[in-house]
Phi, psi and omega in degrees: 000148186248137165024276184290355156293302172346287173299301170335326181293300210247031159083061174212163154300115171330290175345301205270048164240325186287316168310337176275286202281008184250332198280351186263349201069009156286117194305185166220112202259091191295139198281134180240067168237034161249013224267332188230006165321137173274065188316335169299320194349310198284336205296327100312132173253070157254019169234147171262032162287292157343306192303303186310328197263331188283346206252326189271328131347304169300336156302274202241050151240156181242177151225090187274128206272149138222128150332337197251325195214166167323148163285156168283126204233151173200149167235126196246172173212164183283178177292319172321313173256029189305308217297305197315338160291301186320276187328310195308319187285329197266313140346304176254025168067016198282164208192322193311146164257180210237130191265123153287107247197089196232122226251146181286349176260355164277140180280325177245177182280194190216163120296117188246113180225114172230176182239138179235125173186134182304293178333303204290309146335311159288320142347304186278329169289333175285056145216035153059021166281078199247172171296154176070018196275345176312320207243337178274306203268127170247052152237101155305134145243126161249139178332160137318294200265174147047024185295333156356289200281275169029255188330295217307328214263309193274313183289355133305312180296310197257345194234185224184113152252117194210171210216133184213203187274011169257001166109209192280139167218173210208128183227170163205105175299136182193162173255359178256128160296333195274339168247018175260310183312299189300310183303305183280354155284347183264304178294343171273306195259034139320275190297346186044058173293122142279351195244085187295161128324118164289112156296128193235181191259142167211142190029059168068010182225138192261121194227105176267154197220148177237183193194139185049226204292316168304327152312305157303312208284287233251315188271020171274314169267038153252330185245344184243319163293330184263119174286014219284180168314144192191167160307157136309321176287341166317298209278342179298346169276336185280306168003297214286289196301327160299284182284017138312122166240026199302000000 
């Protein structure tokens, strides 16, 4: 059994089930069928698979330090949006499994898929991708290449295409303003917005919203001229939304 079964069995964390077995003197024997895992993946950003996964990370990934072992890199999604994990493993060449995860106050359940590697980690901080970054980073590094799959990549992670009696709108979330501000300067000058939208606040979490043709306008060229990787249900909305012709 490996660690995180272990831990599963008796309600504890692999970390802390391994500190118990170092403190007995039980080996451990660690598996090595990551062994050809692509650890390299981050160190260029010359795909826009890459990109995407470096914009959706900045969204909804995490990184966790141990003192004992590599960091921990995760990416979690709802169960709805397990494939975009599958690819992600099958990108770095990855064998780990994908954690299912379903909390009694949430309606639907979640997918977890993580990694431990220094590289990759390190990688991911020079794109300010760090521990705690929901509340540390207020600074985008945005890619060189591919900014496009970039944006497409944090608004699956971070942003909301929804359709009401005011017609299409295109949002984005964050608890940093300073980093909602960078994101809606990039996305305006898709669309070559000179006038932003006041971003506004509602409980510590920060919000830019685009609205009717400016919206459409962003989510066309993000989701329909670029054929890149994406949710399915993302693009089935920009789909939704193209073909309004309201």
């Amino acid at each position: 059994m490996t660690l995180t079964e272990i831990g599963k069995k008796f309600h504890s964390k692999g970390d802390t089930i391994s500190k118990y077995l170092k403190s007995w003197d039980i080996p451990i024997n660690r598996r090595k069928k990551n062994q050809l895992m692509n650890e390299k993946f981050f160190s260029i950003i010359d795909s826009a698979e890459k990109s995407y996964f470096l914009g959706l990370l900045f969204a909804d990934g995490s990184v966790v330090l141990n003192s004992e072992r590599a960091p921990y890199i995760s990416l979690e999604l709802v169960e709805k949006d397990k494939e975009i994990l599958e690819i992600f493993r099958s990108l770095l060449n990855c064998q780990n499994d994908l954690y299912y995860n379903k909390r009694d106050n949430r309606e639907n359940g979640t997918y977890t898929f993580g990694v431990r590697s220094q590289l990759l980690a390190d990688d991911l901080a020079k794109f300010n991708i760090i521990p705690n970054k929901t509340y540390e980073t207020t600074q985008v590094i945005f890619p060189e290449n591919f900014l496009i799959d970039f944006l497409r990549g944090y608004i699956d992670g971070d942003g909301s295409i929804y359709q009401d009696a005011q017609g299409w709108h295109l949002n984005i979330t964050g608890h940093s303003k300073s980093v909602i501000s960078q994101f809606q300067e990039q996305l305006d000058k898709l669309i070559e917005k000179t006038k932003p939208n006041a971003i506004t606040c509602y409980q510590n979490v920060y919000k830019a919203v685009w609205n009717g043709q400016d919206a459409k306008r962003i989510i066309n060229l993000l989701y329909l001229k670029n054929d890149g990787i994406t949710l399915s249900r993302k693009r089935e909305r920009a789909k939704l939304a193209q073909q309004d012709k309201s």
